[in-house]
C-alpha positions as a Python dict, from the first residue, in 0.01 Angstrom:
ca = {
    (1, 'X'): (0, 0, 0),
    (2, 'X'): (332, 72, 128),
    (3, 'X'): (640, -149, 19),
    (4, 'X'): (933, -69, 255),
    (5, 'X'): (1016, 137, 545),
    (6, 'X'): (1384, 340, 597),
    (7, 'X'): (1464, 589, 820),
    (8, 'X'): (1563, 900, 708),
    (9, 'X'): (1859, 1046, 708),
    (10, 'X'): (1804, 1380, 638),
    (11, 'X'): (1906, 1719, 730),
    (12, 'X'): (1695, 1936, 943),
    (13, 'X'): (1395, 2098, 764),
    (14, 'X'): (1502, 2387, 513),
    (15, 'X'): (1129, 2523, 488),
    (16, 'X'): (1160, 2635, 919),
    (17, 'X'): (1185, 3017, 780),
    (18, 'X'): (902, 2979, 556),
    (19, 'X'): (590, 2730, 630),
    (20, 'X'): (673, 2670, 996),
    (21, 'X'): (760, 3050, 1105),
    (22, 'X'): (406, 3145, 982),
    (23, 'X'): (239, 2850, 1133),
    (24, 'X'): (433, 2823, 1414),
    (25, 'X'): (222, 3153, 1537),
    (26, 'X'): (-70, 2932, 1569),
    (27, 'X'): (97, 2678, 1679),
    (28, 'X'): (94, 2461, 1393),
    (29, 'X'): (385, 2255, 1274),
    (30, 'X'): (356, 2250, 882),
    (31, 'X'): (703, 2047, 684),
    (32, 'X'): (691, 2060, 353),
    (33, 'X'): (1043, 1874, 338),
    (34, 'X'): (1150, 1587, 531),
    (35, 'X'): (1276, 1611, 896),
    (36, 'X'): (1554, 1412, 1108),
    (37, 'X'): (1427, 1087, 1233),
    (38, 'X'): (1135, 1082, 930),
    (39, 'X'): (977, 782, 878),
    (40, 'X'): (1021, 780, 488),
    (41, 'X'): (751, 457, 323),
    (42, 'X'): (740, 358, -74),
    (43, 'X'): (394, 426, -132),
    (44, 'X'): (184, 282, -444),
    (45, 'X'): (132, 611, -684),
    (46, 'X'): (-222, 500, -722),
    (47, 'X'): (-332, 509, -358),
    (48, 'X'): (-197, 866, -376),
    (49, 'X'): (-482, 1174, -483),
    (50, 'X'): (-394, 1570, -534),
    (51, 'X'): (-429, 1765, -247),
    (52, 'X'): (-775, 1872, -255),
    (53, 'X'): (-704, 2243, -140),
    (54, 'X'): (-430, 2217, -413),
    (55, 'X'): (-454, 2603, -544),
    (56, 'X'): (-258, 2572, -855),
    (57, 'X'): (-556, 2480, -1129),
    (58, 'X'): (-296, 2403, -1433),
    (59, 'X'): (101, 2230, -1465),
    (60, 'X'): (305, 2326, -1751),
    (61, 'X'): (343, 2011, -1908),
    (62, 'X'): (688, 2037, -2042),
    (63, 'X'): (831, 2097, -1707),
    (64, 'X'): (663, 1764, -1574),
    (65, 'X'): (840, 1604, -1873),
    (66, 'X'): (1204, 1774, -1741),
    (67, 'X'): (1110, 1701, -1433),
    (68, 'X'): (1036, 1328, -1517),
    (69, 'X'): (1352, 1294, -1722),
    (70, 'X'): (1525, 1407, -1377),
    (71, 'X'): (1395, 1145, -1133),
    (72, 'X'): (1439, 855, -1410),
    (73, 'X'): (1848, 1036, -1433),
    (74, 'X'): (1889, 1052, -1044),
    (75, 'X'): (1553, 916, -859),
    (76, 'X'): (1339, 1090, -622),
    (77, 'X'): (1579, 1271, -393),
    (78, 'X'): (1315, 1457, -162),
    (79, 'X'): (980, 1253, -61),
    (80, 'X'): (667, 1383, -107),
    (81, 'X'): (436, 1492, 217),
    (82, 'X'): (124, 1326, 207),
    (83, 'X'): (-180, 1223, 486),
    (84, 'X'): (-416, 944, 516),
    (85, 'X'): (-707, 1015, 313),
    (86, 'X'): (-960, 1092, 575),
    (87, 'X'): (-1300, 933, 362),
    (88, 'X'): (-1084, 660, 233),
    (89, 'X'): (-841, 477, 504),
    (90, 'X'): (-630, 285, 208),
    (91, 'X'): (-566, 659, 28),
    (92, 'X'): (-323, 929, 84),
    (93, 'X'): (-343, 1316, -29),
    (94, 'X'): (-46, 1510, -68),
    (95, 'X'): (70, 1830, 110),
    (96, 'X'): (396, 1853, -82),
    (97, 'X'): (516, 1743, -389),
    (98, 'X'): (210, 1682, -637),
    (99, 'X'): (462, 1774, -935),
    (100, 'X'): (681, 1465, -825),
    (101, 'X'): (380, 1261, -808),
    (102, 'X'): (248, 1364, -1157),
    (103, 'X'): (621, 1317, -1300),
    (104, 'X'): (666, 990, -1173),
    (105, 'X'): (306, 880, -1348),
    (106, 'X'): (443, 991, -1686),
    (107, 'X'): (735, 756, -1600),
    (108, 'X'): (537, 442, -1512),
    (109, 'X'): (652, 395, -1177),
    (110, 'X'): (457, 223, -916),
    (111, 'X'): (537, 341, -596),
    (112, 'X'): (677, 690, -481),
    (113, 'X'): (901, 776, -128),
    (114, 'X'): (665, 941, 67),
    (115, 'X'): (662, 1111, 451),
    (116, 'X'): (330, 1037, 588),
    (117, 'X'): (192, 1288, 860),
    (118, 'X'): (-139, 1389, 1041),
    (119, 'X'): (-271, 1729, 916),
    (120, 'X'): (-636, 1869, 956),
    (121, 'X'): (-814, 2005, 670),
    (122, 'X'): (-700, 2337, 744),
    (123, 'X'): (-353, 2299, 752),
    (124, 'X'): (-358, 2101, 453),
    (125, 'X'): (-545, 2419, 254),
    (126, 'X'): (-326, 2719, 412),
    (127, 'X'): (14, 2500, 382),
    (128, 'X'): (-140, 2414, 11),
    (129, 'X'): (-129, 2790, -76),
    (130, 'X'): (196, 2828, 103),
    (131, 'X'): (429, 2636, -87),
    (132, 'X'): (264, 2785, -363),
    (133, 'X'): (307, 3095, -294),
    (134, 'X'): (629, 3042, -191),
    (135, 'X'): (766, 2914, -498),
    (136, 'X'): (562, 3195, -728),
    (137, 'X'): (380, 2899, -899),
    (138, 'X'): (44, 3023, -888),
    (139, 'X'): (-108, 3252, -1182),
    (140, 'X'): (-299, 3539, -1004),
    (141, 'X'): (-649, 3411, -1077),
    (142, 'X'): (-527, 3079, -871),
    (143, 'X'): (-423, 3310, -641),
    (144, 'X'): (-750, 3471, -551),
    (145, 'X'): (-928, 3134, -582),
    (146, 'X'): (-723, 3003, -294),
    (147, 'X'): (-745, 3304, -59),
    (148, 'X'): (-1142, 3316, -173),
    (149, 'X'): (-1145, 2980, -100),
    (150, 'X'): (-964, 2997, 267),
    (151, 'X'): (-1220, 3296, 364),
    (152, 'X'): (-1493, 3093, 279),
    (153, 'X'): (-1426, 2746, 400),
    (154, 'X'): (-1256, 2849, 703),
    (155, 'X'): (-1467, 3194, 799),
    (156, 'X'): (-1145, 3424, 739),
    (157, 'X'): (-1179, 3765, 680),
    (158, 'X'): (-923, 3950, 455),
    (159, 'X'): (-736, 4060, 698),
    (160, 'X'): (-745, 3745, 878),
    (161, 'X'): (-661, 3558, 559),
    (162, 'X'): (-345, 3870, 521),
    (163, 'X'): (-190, 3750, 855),
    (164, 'X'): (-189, 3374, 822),
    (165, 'X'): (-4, 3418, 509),
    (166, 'X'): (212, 3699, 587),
    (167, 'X'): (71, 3931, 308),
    (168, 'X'): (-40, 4267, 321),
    (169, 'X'): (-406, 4324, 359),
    (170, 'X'): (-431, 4541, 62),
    (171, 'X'): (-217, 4232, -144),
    (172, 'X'): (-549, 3995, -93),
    (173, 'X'): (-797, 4235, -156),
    (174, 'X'): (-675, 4379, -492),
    (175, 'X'): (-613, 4016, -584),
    (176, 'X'): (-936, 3881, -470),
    (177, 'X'): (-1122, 4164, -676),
    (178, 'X'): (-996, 4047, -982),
    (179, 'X'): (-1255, 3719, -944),
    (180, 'X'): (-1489, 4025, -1059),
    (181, 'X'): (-1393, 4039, -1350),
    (182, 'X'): (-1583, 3845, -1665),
    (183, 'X'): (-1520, 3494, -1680),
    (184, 'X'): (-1281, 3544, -2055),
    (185, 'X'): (-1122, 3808, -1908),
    (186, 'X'): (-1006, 3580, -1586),
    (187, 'X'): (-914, 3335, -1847),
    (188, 'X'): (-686, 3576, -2028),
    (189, 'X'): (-520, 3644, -1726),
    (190, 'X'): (-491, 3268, -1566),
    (191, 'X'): (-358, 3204, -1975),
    (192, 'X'): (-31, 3447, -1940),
    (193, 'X'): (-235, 3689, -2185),
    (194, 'X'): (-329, 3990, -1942),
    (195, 'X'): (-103, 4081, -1620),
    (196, 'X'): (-232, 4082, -1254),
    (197, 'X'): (-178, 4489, -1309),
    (198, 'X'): (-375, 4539, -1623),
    (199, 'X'): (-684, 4313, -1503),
    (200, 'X'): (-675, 4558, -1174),
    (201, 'X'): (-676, 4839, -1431),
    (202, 'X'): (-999, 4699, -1638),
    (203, 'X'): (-1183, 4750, -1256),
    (204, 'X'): (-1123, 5061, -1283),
    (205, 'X'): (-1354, 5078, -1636),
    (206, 'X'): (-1729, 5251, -1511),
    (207, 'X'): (-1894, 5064, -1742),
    (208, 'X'): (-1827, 4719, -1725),
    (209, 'X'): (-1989, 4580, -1993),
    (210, 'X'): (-1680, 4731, -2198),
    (211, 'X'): (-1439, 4540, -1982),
    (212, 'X'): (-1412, 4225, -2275),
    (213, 'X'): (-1358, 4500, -2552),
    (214, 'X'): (-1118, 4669, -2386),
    (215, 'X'): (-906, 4397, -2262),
    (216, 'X'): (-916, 4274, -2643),
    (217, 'X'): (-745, 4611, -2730),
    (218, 'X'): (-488, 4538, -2447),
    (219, 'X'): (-325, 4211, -2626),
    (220, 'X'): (-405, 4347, -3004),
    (221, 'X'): (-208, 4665, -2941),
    (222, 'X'): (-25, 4540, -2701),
    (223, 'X'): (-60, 4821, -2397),
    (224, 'X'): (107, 4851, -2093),
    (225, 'X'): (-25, 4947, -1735),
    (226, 'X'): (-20, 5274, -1776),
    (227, 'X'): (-118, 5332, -2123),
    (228, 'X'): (-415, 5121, -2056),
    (229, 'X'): (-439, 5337, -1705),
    (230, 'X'): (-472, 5656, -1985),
    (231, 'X'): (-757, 5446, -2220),
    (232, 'X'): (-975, 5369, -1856),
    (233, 'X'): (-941, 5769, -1786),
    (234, 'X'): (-1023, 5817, -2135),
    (235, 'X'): (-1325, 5611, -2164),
    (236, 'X'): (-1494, 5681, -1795),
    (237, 'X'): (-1439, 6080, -1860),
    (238, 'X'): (-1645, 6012, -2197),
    (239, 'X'): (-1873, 5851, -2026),
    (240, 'X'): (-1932, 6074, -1728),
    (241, 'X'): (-2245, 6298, -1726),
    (242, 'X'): (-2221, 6663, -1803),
    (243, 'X'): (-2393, 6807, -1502),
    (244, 'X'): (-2446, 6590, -1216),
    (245, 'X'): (-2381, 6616, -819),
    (246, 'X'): (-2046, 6663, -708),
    (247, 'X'): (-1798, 6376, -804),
    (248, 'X'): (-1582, 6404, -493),
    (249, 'X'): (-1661, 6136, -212),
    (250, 'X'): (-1654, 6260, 111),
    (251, 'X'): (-1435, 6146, 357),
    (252, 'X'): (-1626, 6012, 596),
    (253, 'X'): (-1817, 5725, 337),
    (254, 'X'): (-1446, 5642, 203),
    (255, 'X'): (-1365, 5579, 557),
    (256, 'X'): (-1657, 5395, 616),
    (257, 'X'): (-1626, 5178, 309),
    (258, 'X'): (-1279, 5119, 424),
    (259, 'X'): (-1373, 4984, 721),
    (260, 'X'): (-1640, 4783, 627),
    (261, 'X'): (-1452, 4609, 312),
    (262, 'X'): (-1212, 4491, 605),
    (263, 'X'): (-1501, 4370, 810),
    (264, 'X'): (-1657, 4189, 585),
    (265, 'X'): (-1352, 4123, 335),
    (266, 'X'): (-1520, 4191, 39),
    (267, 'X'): (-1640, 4500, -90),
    (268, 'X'): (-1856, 4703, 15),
    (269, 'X'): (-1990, 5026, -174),
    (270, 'X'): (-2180, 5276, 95),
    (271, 'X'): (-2394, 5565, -150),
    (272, 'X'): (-2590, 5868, 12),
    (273, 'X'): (-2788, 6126, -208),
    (274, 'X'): (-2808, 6500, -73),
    (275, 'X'): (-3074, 6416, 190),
    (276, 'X'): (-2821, 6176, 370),
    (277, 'X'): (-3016, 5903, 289),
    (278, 'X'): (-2865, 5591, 120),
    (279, 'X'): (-2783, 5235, 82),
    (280, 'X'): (-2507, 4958, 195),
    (281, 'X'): (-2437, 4747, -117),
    (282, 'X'): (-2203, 4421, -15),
    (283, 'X'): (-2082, 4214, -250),
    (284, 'X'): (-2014, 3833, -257),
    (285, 'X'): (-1946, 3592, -475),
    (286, 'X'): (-2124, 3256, -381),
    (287, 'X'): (-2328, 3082, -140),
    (288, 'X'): (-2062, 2990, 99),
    (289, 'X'): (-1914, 3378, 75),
    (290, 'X'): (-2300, 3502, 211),
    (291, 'X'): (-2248, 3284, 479),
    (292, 'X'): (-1927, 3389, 562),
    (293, 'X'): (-2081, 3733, 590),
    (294, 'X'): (-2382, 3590, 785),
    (295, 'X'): (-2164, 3461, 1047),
    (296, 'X'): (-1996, 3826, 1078),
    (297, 'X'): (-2297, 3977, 1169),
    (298, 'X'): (-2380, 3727, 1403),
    (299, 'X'): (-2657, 3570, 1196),
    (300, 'X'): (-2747, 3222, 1147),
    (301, 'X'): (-2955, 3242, 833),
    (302, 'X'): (-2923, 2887, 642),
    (303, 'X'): (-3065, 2819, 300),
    (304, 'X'): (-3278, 2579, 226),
}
């Protein structure tokens, strides 16, 4: 329920180089901050639920308790964003400002300032990662979760996903790839324990049922990239057969795999023995991702 009504009085959005230069391609307009001429309401907290495209999985907990201590010093002196719940009329979800939210709970408070705004589903999700993003919140397995999640609930292909966010291509697909990894070793890396850079390395292992052992090794000697870069070298040259065909890929299947991996935007691995014949091997990690791929080929395949 929402208490009062005030205009605002604020300055003109400071997020226009950020959020709305990216959306304002596709003509979207995405505020994460307040605008002139805002309608700004005192919202009950407990109408109010997390953004459900809300990328970042984990919030430091002593932060929200600085954070907390702030707004009880010197109130709430941005609003958060928020939209009408659309399966619940009497409910909001939040576009900007779920750390406010969550500090003002620890407090006690009841209601919240709050900016209420119409946003589709996919706004919500792509201005979601944005903010994060922005502010270098995310860990990188959050990271990859969200752009995973944006190519499969809204049919994006890498590169797709690359422009909306102003990234480099190459950025989501060496993040996305580390969703390959084992489940502990993602955990390591979402805990702070292993680096974005060393879980790319551990792709690099040929056998991958080493990957866990090796990434122990990391954190008990404590390696850096490149030392770890030496121990992958290390371990697939020990591992590679004596006397087998020719190592070297030619360029033609590299290219092809390259273009392919940005068709599809996963990966794809194209292999051809001596005879020139071979297979197309395309990876993808759930249901929705087959789909995805489905609807790139023009299929319409549904499962039962």
């Amino acid at each position: 329920m929402t208490t009062s009504k005030k205009k605002s009085v604020l300055g003109d959005d400071i997020m226009n180089g950020g959020l709305n230069a990216l959306f304002g391609q596709q003509g979207i307009e995405v505020a994460t901050t307040p605008k002139t001429g805002d309608m700004i309401d005192d919202v009950a907290v407990d109408q109010i639920l997390a953004n459900p495209y809300q990328p970042r999985h984990t919030f430091d907990e002593s932060a929200l308790r600085d954070l907390a201590s702030s707004i009880q010093e010197n109130g709430i002196l941005q609003p958060i964003i928020v939209r009408q719940a659309p399966k619940d009329a009497k409910k909001y979800e939040i576009l900007a400002g779920e750390r406010r939210w969550r500090a003002t709970q620890l407090l006690g408070n009841k209601t919240i300032p709050a900016v209420i705004r119409e946003y589709d589903d996919e706004t919500m999700m792509q201005a979601a990662v944005l903010e994060n993003l922005q502010r270098e919140d995310l860990s990188p397995i959050e990271e990859a979760l969200a752009y995973k999640q944006m190519m499969e609930v809204l049919h994006l292909t890498q590169e797709q996903v690359a422009k909306r966010l102003g990234k480099a291509r190459s950025a989501i697909a060496n993040t996305v790839r580390l969703l390959t990894l084992p489940d502990d070793v993602q955990g390591l890396i979402q805990g702070g324990q292993l680096s974005m850079g060393q879980g790319r390395t551990l792709l690099g292992l040929h056998n991958k049922r080493k990957i866990g052992e090796v990434a122990q090794k990391v954190m008990q000697d404590n390696l850096t990239v490149r030392q770890l870069e030496k121990l992958v070298n290390d371990l697939n040259e020990d591992q590679a057969p004596k006397a087998t065909q020719p190592q070297a890929t030619s360029d033609f299947i590299v290219q092809t795999q390259a273009a392919l991996t940005d068709k599809f935007g996963t990966k794809v691995a194209v292999r051809r023995n001596k005879k020139g014949a071979g297979k197309i091997e395309i990876n993808y990690l759930s249901d929705e991702e087959l789909q995805r791929i489905f609807t790139v080929l023009g299929l319409n395949f549904k499962q039962d």
